[in-house]
C-alpha positions as CSV (number, residue, x, y, z in Angstrom):
1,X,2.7,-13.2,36.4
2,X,1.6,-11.5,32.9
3,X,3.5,-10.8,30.9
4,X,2.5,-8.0,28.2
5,X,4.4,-6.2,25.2
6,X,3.6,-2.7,24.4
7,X,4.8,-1.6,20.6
8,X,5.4,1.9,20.3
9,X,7.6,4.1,23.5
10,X,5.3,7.2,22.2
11,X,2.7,8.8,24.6
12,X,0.2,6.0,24.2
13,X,2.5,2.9,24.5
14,X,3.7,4.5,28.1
15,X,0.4,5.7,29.3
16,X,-0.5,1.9,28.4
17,X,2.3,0.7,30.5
18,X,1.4,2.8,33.3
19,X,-2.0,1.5,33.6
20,X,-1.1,-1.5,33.2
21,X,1.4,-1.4,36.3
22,X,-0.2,1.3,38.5
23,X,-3.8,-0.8,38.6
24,X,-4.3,-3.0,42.2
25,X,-6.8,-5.8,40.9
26,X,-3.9,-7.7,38.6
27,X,-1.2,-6.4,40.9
28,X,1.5,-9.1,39.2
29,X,1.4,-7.5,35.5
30,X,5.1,-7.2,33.9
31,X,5.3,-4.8,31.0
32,X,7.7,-4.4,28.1
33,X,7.8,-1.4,25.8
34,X,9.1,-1.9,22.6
35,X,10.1,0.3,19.6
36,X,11.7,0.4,16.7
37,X,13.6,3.0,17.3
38,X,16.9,2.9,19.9
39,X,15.3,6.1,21.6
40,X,11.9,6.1,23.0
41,X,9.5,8.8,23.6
42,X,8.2,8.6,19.9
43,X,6.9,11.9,19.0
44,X,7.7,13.7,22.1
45,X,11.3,13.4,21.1
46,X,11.1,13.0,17.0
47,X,7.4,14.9,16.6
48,X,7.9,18.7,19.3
49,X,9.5,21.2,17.8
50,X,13.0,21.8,19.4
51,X,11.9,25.1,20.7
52,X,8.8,23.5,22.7
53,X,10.9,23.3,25.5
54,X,7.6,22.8,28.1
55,X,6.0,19.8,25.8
56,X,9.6,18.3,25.5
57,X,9.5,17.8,29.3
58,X,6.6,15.6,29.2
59,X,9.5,13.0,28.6
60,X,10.1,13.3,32.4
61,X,7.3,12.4,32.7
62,X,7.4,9.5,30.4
63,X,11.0,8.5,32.0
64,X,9.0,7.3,35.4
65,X,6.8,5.3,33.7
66,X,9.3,3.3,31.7
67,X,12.0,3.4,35.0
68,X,8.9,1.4,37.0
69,X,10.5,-2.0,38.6
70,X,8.1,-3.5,36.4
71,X,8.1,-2.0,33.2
72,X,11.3,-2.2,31.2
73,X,12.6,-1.0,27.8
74,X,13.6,-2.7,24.7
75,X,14.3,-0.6,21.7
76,X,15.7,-1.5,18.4
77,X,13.2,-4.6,17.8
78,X,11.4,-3.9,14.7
79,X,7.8,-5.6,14.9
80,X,5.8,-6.7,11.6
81,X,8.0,-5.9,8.2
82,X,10.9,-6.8,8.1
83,X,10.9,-7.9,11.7
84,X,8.9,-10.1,14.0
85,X,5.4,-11.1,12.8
86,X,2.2,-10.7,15.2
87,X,2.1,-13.8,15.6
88,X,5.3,-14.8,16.9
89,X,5.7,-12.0,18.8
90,X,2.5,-13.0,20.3
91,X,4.1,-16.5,21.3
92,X,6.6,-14.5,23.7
93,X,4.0,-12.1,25.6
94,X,0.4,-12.9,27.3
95,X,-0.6,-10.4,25.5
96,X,0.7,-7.6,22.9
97,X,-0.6,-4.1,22.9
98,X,-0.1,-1.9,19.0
99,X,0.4,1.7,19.9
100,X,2.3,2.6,16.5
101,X,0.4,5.6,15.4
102,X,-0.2,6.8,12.3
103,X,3.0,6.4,10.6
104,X,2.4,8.6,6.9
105,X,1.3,11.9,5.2
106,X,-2.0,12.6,3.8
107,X,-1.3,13.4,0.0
108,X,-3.2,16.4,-1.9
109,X,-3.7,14.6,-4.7
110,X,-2.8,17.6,-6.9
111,X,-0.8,17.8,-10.3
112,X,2.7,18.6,-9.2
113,X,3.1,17.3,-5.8
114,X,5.9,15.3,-6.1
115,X,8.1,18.0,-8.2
116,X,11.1,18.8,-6.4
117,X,10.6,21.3,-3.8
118,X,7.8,19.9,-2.6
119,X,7.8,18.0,0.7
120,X,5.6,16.5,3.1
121,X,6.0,19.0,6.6
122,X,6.9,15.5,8.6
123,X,9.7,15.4,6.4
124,X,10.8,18.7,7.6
125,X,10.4,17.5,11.0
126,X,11.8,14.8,10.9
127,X,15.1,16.2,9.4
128,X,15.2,19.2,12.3
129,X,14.4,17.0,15.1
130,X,17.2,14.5,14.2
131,X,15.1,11.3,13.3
132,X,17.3,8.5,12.1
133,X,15.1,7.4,9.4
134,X,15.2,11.2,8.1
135,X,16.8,10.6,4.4
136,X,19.7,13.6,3.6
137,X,16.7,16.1,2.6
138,X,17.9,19.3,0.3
139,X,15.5,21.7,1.4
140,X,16.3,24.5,-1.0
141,X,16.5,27.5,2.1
142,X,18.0,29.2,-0.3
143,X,14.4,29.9,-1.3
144,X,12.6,33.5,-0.5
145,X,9.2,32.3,-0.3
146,X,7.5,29.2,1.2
147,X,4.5,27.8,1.0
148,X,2.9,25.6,4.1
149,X,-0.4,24.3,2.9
150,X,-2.3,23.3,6.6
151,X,-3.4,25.0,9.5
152,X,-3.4,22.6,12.2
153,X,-0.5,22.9,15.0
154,X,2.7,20.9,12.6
155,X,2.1,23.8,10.1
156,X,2.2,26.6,13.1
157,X,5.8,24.7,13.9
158,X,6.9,24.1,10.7
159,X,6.2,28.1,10.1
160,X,7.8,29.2,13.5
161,X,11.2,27.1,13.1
162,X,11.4,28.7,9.4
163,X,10.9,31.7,10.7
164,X,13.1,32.0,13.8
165,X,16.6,33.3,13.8
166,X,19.5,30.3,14.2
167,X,20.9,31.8,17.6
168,X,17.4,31.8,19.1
169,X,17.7,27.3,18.2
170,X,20.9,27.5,19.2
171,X,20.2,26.5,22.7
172,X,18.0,23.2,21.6
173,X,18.6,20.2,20.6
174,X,18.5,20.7,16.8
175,X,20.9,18.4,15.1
176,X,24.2,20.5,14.0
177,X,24.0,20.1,10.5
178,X,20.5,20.9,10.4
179,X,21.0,24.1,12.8
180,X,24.3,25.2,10.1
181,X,21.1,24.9,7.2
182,X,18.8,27.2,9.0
183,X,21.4,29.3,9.5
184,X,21.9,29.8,6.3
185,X,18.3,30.1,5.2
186,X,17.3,33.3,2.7
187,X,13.3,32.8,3.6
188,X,11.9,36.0,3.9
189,X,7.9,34.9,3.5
190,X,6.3,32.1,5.0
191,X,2.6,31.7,3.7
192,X,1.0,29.1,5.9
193,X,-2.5,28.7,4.4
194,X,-6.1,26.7,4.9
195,X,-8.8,25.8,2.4
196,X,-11.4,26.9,4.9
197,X,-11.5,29.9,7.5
198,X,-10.1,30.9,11.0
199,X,-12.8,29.2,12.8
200,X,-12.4,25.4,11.7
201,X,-8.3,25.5,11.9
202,X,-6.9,23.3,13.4
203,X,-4.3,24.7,15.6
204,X,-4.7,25.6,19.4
205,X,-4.7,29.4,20.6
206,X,-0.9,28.4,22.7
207,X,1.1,27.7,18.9
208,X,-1.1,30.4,17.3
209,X,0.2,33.0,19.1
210,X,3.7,32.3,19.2
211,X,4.1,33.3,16.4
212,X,3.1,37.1,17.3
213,X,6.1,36.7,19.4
214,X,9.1,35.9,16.9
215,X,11.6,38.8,17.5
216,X,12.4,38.8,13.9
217,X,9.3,38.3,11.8
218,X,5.4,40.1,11.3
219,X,2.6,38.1,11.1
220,X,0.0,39.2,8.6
221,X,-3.5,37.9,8.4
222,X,-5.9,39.7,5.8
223,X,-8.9,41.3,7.5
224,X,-11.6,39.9,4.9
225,X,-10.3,36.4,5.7
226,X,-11.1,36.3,9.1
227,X,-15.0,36.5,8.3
228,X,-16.9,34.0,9.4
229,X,-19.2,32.1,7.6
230,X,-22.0,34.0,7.6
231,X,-24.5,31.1,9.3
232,X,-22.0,31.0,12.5
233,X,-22.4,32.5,15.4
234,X,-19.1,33.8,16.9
235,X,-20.7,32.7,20.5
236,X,-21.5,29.0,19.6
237,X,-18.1,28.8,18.4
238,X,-16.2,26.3,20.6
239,X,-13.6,28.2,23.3
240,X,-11.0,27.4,20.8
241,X,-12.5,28.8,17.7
242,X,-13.1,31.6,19.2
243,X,-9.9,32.7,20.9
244,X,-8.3,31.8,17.7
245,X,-10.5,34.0,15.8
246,X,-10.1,36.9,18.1
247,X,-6.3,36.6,17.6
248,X,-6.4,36.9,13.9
249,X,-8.5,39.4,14.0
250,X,-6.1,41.4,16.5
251,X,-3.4,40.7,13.9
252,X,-5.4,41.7,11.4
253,X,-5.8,45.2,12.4
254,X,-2.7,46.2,13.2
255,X,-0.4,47.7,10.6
256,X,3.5,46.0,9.8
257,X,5.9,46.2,11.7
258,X,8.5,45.9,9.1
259,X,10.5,43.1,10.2
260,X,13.1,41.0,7.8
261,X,10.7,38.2,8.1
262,X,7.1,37.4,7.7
263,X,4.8,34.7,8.3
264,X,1.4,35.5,6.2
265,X,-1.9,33.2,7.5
266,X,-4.4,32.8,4.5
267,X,-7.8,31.3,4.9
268,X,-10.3,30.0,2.4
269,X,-7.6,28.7,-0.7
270,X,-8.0,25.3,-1.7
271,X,-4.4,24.2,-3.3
272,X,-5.3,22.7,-6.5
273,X,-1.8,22.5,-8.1
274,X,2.1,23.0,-7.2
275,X,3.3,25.1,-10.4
276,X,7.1,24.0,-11.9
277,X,9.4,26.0,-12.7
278,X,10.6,27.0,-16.2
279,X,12.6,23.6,-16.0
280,X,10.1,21.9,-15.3
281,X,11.2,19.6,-12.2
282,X,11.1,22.1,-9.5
283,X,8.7,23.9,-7.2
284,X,7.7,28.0,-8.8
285,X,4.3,27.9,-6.8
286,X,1.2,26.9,-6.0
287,X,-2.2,27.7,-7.7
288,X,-5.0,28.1,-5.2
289,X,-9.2,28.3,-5.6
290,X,-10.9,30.5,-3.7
291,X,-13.7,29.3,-1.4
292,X,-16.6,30.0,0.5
293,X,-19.1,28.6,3.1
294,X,-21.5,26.4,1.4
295,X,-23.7,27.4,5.1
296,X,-23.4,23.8,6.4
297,X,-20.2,23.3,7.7
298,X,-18.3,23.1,4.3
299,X,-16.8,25.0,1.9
300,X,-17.5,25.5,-2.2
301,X,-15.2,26.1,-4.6
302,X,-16.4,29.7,-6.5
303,X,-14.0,29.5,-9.9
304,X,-11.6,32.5,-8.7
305,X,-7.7,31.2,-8.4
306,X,-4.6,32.6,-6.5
307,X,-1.7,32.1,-7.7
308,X,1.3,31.9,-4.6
309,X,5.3,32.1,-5.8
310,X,7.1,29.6,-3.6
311,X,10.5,27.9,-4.4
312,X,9.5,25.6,-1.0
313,X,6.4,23.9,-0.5
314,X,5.7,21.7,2.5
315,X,2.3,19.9,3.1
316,X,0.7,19.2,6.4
317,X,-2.7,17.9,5.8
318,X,-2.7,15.0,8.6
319,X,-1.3,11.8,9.1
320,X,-2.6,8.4,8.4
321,X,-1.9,4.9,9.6
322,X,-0.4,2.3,7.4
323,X,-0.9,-1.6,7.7
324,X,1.5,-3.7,9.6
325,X,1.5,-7.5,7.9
326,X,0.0,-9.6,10.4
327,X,-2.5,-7.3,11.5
328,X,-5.7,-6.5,10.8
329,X,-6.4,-3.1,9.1
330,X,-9.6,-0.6,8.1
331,X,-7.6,0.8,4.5
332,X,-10.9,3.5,4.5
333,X,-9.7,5.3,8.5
334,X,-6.1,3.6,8.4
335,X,-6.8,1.9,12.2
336,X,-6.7,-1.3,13.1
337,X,-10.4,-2.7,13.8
338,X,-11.3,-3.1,17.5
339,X,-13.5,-3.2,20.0
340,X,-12.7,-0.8,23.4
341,X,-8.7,-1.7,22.0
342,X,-9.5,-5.3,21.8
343,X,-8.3,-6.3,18.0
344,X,-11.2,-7.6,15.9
345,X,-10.4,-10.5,13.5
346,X,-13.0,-11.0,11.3
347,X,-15.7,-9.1,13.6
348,X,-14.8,-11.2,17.0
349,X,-12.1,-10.1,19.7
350,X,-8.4,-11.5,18.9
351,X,-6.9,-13.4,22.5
352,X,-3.9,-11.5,23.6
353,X,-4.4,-8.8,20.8
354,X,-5.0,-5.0,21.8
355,X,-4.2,-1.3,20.1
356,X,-4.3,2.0,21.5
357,X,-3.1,5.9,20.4
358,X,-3.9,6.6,16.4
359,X,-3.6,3.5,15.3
360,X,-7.0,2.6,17.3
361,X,-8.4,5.8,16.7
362,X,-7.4,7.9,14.2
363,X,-5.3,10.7,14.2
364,X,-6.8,13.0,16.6
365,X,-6.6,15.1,19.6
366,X,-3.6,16.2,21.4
367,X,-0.7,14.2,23.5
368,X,-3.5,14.4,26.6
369,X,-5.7,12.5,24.6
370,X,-3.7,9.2,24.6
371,X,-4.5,8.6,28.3
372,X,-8.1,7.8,28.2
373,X,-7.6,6.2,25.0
374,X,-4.9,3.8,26.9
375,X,-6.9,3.5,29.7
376,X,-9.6,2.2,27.9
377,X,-7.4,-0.4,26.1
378,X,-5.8,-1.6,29.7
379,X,-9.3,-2.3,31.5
380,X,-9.8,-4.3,28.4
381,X,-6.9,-6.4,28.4
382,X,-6.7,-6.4,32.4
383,X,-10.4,-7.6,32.5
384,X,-9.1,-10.5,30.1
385,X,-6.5,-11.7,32.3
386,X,-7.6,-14.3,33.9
387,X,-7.8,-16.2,30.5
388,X,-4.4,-14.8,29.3
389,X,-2.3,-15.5,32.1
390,X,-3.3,-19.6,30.3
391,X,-1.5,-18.9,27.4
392,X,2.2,-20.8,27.8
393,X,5.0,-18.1,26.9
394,X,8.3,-17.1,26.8
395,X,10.0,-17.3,30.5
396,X,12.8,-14.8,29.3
397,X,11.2,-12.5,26.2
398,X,14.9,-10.7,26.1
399,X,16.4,-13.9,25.2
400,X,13.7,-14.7,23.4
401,X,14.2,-11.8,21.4
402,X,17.8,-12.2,20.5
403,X,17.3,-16.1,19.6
404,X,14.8,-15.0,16.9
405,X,17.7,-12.5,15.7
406,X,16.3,-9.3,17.1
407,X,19.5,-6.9,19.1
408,X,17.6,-5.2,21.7
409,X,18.7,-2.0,23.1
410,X,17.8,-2.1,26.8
411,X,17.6,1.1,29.2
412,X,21.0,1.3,29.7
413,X,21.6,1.6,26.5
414,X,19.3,4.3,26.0
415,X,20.8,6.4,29.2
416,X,24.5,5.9,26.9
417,X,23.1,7.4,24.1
418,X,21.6,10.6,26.7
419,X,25.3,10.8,27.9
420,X,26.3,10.6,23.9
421,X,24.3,13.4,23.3
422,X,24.8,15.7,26.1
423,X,28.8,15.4,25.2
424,X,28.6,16.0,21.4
425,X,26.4,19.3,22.8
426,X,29.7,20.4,25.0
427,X,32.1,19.7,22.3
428,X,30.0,22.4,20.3
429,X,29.8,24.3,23.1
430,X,25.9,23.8,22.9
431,X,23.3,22.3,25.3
432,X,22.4,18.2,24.5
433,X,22.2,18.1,20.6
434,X,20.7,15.2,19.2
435,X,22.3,12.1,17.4
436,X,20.9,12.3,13.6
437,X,21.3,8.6,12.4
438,X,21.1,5.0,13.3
439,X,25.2,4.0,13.2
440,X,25.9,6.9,15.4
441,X,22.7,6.1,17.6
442,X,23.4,2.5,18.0
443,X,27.1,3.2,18.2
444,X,26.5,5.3,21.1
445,X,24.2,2.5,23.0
446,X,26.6,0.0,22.7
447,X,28.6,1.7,25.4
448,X,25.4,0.4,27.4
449,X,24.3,-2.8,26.3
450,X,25.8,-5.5,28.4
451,X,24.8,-3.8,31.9
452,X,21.2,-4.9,33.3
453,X,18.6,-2.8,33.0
454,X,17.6,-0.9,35.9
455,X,14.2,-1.4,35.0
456,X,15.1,-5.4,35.9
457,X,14.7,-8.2,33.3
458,X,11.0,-8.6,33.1
């Protein structure tokens, strides 16, 4: 038997699982998946907008993988600080597979970033999808105008949820307090805006136009903006670029509609500093550079500025991975070194030692994307079996686990914080609403934790 951890119940740590247990050459391969968090599903559950009802119901999919008689669930066990080191969680597992993402915000690295007001957009998210580690945020909706600086697909979100009425989130899983907020919310102008132009955003053509259909709100793009640089060819353009293009360009001609709302797209402005107010501590603005093509992919700077009032501003320039002590870590690409997901220490494979998602990668591509990646990292680890079924290890990891002061939070407890959450919805006479914080979270899976797991004790 092998026995294997997985860190990290996100796309990648389950699409790990799965290959692991769905291969036929080591047919006797046991899988854990363990996370920080009581909840799994990672991003599909703390990262998709609440209105992305289709993506959210990838966790269905998710759910098989980690209700396999041989995969089981253990959340609540922090791994590296504060927690269990590498290397002792290595003693419990043949080997350990690190699929824990990319875990912070790029910065902008501009004067007044950090004034009040200013916030990074997974902040945001993480305070209207209900994420327990989400601090008590004041995001000042009192405010007319914001300002999203990114165009990749968490700025389209971040845009939409700001701009959507509060009955038409009433139906998701928004945390209460959270939906009372947006409720509440005075934004009238949403400026979600790019350093370069239409053709290298970020976002795909789905989110883009989504936003054309908010009931309440116009989208307008500025018709010299959409211009391409000048050395591009619209038809070399990948299929993306150019039915994003084509969109903005549609937008772009047609006049107002004169809604309460409006979310403006803006193209080549390079933020170069959040403005304070009068008082110095808060958020007035954001000065912008103009820029051009420099005709080789990038973009100049030409000395004309932009100056945008905003009393919000929320940044979405990527995400980065951060070390975890014990581990191995590239500080220039935030990953973890490896070779096809095998960990590298000190250039040569690590025994037992494997990564896959961002943290072996980099932050890129879309939720699809993790399934090569994890395939990848499984044929490595299951073509090193034969050497890591050697390794002596725990015979009961759960156990294990507890006698080194961890609490696990096993599948069942998981289902009692489901049930949790589907009856704080019908008290508010809403669908499920989500549990924002960790007493009420681990409250709720107490009601579950000293039943089996019907995933069996691996």
């Amino acid at each position: 038997m092998l026995r294997v951890a997985v860190v990290g119940s996100g796309p990648s740590g389950v699409y790990t699982a799965q290959a692991l247990v769905e291969q036929e050459a080591v047919p006797d391969v046991q899988v854990h998946v363990l996370d920080r968090l009581p909840c799994p599903y990672g991003l599909v559950r703390y990262g998709v907008a609440p209105d992305h009802e289709k993506i959210k119901s990838l966790q269905n999919n998710l759910r098989r993988v980690l209700e396999h008689p041989r995969v089981g669930f253990l959340g609540h066990v922090r791994v590296g600080s504060g927690g269990l080191s590498p290397e002792r969680l290595l003693g419990l597992y043949h080997a350990v597979v690190y699929c824990v993402g990319a875990a912070t915000d790029r910065r902008l690295g501009i004067p007044g970033e950090d004034l009040a007001g200013s916030f990074s957009a997974t902040e945001f998210v993480s305070w209207y999808s209900a994420h327990p580690d989400a601090a008590p945020r004041g995001f000042p909706l009192g405010a007319r105008s914001v300002v999203v600086i990114g165009v990749g697909n968490v700025a389209v979100d971040v845009a939409r949820i700001l701009a959507r009425g509060a009955d038409e989130l009433r139906p998701t899983d928004v945390p209460q307090a959270a939906l009372g907020v947006l409720a509440a919310s005075r934004v009238t102008d949403v400026h979600m805006v790019g350093r370069r132009g239409p053709a290298q955003a970020r976002f795909t053509t789905k989110e883009l136009r989504e936003l054309g259909t908010l009931p309440g709100a116009d989208v307008l793009v500025d018709p010299a903006e959409t211009a391409l640089d000048p050395a591009a060819d619209l038809s070399e353009l990948p299929a993306v670029s150019r039915r994003n293009v084509q969109v903005l360009r549609d937008w772009a001609a047609r006049p107002p509609l004169g809604r309460d709302r409006r979310i403006h797209l803006r193209f080549h402005l390079r933020p170069v500093a959040v403005l304070p107010a009068p008082d110095g501590e808060r958020v007035a603005g954001v000065r912008f550079e103009r820029t051009v093509p420099d005709g080789r992919g990038g973009i100049t700077g030409t000395g004309r500025f932009e100056e945008i009032d905003a009393q919000l501003v929320l940044r979405s320039v990527g995400y980065r991975g951060v070390p975890l002590p014990g581990l191995p870590f590239d500080a220039e690409h935030g990953t973890v070194p490896h070779a096809q997901g095998r960990v590298l220490r000190e250039g040569r494979p690590s025994p037992g030692e494997y990564v896959a998602g961002w943290i072996k990668r980099g932050p890129t591509g879309v939720i699809g994307s993790n399934r090569p990646c994890a395939k990848e990292t499984a044929a490595a680890l299951l073509s090193d079996a034969p050497v890591l079924a050697r390794r002596v290890v725990a015979d009961d990891p759960v156990a294990a686990l507890r006698g080194l002061g961890q609490e696990p939070v096993e599948w069942t407890g998981w289902q009692a914080i489901e049930a949790a959450e589907a009856e704080l919805g019908r008290t508010l006479g809403r669908a499920s609403v989500k549990i924002p914080d960790w007493a009420g979270l681990l409250a709720a899976a107490g009601d579950g934790r000293e039943q089996p797991s019907p995933s069996g004790a691996l």
